[in-house]
N, C-alpha and C positions, 0 to 999 in steps of 0.2 A: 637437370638445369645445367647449363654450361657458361661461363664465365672469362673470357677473356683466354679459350682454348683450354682451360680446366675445367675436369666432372665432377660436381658435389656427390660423395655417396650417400644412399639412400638411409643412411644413421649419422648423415650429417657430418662430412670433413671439415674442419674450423681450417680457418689459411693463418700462416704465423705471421705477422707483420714484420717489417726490416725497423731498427732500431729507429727511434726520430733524430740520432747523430747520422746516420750512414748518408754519406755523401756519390753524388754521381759524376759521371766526365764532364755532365755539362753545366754544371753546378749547383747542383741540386733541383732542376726542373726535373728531372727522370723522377729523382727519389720522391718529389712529391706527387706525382702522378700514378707512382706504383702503393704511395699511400691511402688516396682516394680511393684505386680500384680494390687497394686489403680493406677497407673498412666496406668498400660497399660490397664488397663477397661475405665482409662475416655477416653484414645484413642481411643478406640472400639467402646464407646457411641458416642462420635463425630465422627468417619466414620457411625455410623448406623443410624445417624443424617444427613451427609450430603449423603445418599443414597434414605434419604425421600424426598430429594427436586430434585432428580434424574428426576424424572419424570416431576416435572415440565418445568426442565432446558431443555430437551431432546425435550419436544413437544412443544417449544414456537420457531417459525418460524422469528417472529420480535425477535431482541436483545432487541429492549425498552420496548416491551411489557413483554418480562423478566422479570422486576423489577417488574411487578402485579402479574406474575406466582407466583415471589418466595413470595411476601407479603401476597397470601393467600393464599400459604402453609404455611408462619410462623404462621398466625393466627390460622390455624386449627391444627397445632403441639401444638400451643402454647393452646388453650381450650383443649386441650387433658391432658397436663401437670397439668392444674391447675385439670380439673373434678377427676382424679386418688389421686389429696391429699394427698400425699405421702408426707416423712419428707424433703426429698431431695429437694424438691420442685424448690426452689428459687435457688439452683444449678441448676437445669435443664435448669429453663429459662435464667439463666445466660448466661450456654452453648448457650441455642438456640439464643439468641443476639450474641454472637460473630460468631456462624453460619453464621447467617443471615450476619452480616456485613464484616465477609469476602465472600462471595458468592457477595454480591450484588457492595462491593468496586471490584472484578475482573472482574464482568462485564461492571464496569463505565470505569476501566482500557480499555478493549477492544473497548469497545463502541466511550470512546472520541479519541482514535486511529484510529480507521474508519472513525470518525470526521473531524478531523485533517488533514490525508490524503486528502480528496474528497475540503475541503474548503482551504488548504492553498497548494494548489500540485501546485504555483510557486514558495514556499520556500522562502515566503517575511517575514513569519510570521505575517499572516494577523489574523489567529485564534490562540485563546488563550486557548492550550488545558488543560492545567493546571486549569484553572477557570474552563473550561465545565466539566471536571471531578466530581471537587469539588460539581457542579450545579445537578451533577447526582446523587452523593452521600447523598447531600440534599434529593433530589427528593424521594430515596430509604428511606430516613429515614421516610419521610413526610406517604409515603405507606405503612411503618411497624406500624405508629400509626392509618393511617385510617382502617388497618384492627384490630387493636384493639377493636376501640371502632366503626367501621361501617364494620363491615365483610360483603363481597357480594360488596362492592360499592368501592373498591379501584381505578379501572378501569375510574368510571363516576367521582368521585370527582377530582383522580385527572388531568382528560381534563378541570376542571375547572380551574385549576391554569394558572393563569397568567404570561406573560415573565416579570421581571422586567428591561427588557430594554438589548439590545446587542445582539449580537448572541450566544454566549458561556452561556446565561440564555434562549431560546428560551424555550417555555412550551411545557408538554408534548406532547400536541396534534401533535405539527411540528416534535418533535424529533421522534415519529414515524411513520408520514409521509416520512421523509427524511429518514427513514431507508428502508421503501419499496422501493423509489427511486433508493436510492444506489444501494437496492439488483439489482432494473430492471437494471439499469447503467452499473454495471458488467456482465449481460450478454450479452450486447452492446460489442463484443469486435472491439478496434482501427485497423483501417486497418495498413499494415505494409508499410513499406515507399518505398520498392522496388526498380527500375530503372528509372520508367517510372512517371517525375514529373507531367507533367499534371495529370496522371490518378490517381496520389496518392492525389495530390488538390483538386479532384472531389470526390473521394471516404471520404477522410478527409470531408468533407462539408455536404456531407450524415451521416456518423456518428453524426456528431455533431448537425446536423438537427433534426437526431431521438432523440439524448437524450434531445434536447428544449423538443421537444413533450410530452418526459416522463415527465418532468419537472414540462409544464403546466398542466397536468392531473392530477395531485397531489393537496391533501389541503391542501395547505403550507400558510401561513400569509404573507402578499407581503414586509416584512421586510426579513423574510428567502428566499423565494422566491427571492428577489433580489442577493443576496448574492449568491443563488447558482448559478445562471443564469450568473454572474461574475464568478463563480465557473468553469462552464462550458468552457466558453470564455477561460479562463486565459490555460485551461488542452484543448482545440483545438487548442490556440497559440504556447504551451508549443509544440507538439505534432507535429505541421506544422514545428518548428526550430529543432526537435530532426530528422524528416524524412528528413528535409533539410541537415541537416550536415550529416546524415546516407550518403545519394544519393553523396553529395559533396565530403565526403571522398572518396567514392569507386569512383565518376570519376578521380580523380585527382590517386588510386591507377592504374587504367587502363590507365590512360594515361602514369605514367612513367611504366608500366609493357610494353607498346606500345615501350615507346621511348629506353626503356633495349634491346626491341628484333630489335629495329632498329640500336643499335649500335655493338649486335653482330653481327649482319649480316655486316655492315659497315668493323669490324673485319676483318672478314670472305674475305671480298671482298680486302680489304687491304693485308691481306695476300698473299692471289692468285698473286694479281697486282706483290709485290715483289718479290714472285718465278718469274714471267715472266721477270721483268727487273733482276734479277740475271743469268739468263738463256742469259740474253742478253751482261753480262756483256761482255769489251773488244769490243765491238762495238764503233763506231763514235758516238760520245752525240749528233748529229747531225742527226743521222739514225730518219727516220720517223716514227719507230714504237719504238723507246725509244719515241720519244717528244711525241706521242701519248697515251703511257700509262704516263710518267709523268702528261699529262694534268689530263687525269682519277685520277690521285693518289691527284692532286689537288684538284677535285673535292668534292671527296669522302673528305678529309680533312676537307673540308669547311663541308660537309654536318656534320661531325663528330662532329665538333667544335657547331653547330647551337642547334643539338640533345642535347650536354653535357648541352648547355645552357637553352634548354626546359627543360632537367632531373631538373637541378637545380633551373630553378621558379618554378617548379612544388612541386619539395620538398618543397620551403620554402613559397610557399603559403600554402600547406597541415600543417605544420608544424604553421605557423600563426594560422591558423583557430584552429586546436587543441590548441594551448594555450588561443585562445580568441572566445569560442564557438559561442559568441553572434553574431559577425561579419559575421557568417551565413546569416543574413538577405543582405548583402551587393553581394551575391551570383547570379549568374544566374539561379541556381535551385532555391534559394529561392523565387526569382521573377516568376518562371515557375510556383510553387506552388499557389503563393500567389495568381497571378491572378487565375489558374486554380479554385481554394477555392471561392474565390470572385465571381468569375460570378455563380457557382453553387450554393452557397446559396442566393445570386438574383434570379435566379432560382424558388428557393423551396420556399423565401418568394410572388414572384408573383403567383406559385402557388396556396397558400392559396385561 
């Protein structure tokens, strides 16, 4: 990249700016122009900086493993910086530290979000994504010294670190374990809850069967391992109350969408009745085919009256359940579900 007849090197030459006193012949138009073009070169040196970690970022498949990508490529930008001896020096690498630690903080940003999602998805706040952040940030810093002073060995040292205790500190080695996990997890995807609750109980049960499997094939430390295995449980409970209230809502729509077309037709038939006794009118109230459709018109009344009264539990039981989601379990679908769930993962455990 070239700049105003100067070459950025390929580890990044940072340009020194001129003090904001230094004054020019013409009084001070030069200086501020030669201002503009210093801040828009270190611009350019920091895009052409963060294009060299391009590649790492691009071909690193795990997200934790990221943090090793980018630490040795700082190392090797960074001998690159000092071997060229240039005056600028100590800007350079200054640059290339702030690089580094915004690249590596936006990926702890992403990473403890993934985190967070997959361990705390019943929204108790059971993980503390603030600490794992901070824990990963650590982590990155810990990697940009190992490739300092042990280039080649960022990877191996740091699966020696140790958790010091929780989840939101687990060591490296788990955190990207559990990132394969997650990846396999997702493409597990949850069966949708549809109409039919037995069959969604059974298929619910299978999902959540395969992701155990994924789970235990993994090398996780049985302090994460535990956690996610709760992880799992809590996101096929979560999953079974969301497909339950799905199913519940739509019966409860079908039922008063049922009992609407049973009172227009009641209407309908009401109507009819009253043409026929207006047709009658001026007859004896006594005639047999007046007391005959008055019975009819009775009828139908009753039945009207019984409908309005279904339309309205029905509404104000749909209407409970929407304000009080939980009460789903209190459901006949949830019970269809529950058992349907239950006997198929009995099932798959005596399979074993």
């Amino acid at each position: 990249m070239r700049i105003q007849g100067q070459t950025l090197s390929p580890a990044l030459s940072a340009f020194s700016p001129k003090p904001a006193h230094a004054q020019s012949p013409d009084g001070g138009q030069s200086a501020n122009i030669q201002s503009t073009v210093t801040i828009s070169q270190l611009g350019n040196a920091k895009h052409d900086l963060l294009q060299r970690f391009r590649t790492p970022i691009d071909g690193s498949g795990n997200r934790a493993s990221l943090i090793v990508s980018i630490a040795d490529k700082y190392g090797e930008i960074r001998n690159e910086i000092i071997s060229e001896g240039k005056d600028d020096q100590q800007q350079s690498l200054t640059q290339l530290d702030q690089v580094y630690d915004e690249l590596t903080a936006g990926s702890a940003e992403q990473l403890s979000s993934q985190f967070n999602y997959f361990f705390d998805s019943s929204g108790d706040d059971l993980f503390d994504e603030k600490a794992f952040r901070s824990h990963l940030v650590d982590l990155a810093k810990a990697a940009k010294q190992i490739a300092v002073e042990h280039p080649g060995e960022v990877a191996d040292r740091l699966a020696l670190r140790e958790s010091s205790g929780g989840l939101e500190t687990m060591n490296y080695r788990d955190i990207v374990s559990m990132v394969d996990v997650m990846q396999k997890l997702s493409a597990n995807k949850p069966p949708e809850a549809g109409s039919d609750p037995v069959k969604f109980g059974s298929q619910l049960a299978e999902w959540h069967t395969y992701n155990k499997q994924i789970l235990a094939s993994a090398d996780l430390s049985d302090d994460v391992r535990k956690a996610a295995e709760r992880a799992l449980d809590t996101s096929a409970t979560f999953r079974m109350k969301n497909g339950a209230f799905k199913q519940a809502i739509d019966q409860f729509n079908a039922k008063i969408e049922e009992t609407l077309k049973k009172l227009k037709r009641l209407s309908f038939l009401l109507a009819t009745l009253n043409g026929k006794l207006q047709d009658l009118k001026g007859l004896d109230p006594g005639d047999p085919r007046i007391q005959s459709l008055l019975r009819r018109e009775q009828e139908l009344m009753q039945s009207k009256s019984e409908y309005w009264n279904e339309l309205k539990e029905n509404n104000t039981k749909m209407s409970q359940l929407k304000k009080n989601p939980d009460s789903v379990i209190e459901t006949d679908v949830y019970r269809q579900i529950k058992d349907s769930y239950d006997t198929r993962m009995e099932q798959a455990r005596a399979d074993k």
